[in-house]
C-alpha positions in Angstrom: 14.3 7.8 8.8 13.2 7.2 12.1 15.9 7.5 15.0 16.6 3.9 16.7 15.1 4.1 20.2 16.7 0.7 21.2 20.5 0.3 21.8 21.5 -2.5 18.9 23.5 -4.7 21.4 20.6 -5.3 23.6 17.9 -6.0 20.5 18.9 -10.0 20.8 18.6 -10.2 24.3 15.0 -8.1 24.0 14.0 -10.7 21.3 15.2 -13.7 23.1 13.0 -12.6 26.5 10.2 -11.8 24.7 10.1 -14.4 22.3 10.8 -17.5 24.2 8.4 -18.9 26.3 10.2 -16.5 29.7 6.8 -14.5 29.4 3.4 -15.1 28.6 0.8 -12.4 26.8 -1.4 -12.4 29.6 1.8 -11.5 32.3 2.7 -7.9 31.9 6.5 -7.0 32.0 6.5 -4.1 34.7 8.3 -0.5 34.1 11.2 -1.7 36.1 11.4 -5.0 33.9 11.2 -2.9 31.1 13.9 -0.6 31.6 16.5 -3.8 32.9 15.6 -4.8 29.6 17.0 -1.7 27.9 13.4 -0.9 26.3 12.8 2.7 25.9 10.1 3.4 29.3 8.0 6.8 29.9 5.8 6.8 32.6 3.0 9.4 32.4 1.4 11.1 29.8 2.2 15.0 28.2 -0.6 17.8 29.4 -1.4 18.0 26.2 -3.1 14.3 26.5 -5.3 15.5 30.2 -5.8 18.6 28.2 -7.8 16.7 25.7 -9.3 14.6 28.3 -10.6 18.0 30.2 -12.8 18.2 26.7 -14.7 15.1 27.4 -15.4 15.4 31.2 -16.8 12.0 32.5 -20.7 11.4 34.1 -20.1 11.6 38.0 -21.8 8.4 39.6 -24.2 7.4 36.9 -27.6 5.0 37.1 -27.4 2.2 38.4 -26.9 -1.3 36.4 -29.2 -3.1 38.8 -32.6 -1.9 40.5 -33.5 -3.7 43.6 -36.6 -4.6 45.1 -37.2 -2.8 48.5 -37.7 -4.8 51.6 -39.5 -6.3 52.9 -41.5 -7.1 49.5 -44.9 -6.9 49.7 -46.9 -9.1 47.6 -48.9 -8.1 44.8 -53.1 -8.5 45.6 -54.6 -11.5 44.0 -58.1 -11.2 42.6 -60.6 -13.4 43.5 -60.7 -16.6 42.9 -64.4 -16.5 40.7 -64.3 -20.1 39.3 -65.0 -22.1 42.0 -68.3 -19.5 42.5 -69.2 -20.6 38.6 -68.9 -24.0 39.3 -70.7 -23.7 42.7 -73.7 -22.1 40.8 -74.3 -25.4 38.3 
């Protein structure tokens, strides 16, 4: 059985902050909140988790998402315009 990480005369007043309209999902409690609130906090993470992350090193400055056109933009060449010369020849 797993040891209770939450002292059992703070649970209702955990419940009652979280539960009742004090907070919102999209409003993050901070560390310091946290801890007031008698939740169990770590900050960090063990070495064992960066030493994992050393496995899978990250691209340094990849492609870019967006190509832009140099400037000043220079016009593509049009051809030649040859239907007035057909209809010049009737």
């Amino acid at each position: 059985i797993p040891k209770q990480k939450i002292d059992p005369e703070h649970i209702d007043r955990i419940i009652d902050f979280l539960t009742t309209g004090q907070i919102t999902h999209d409003c993050p409690i901070t560390v310091e909140e946290a801890s007031e609130l008698g939740l169990p906090v770590t900050v960090g993470l063990p070495k064992a988790i960066y030493k994992l992350m050393d496995l899978y090193p990250q691209p340094q400055g990849g492609r870019p998402s967006v190509q832009y056109i140099p400037l000043p933009y220079k016009p593509t060449p049009t051809l030649p315009d040859t239907t007035s010369r057909l209809l010049s020849d009737k």
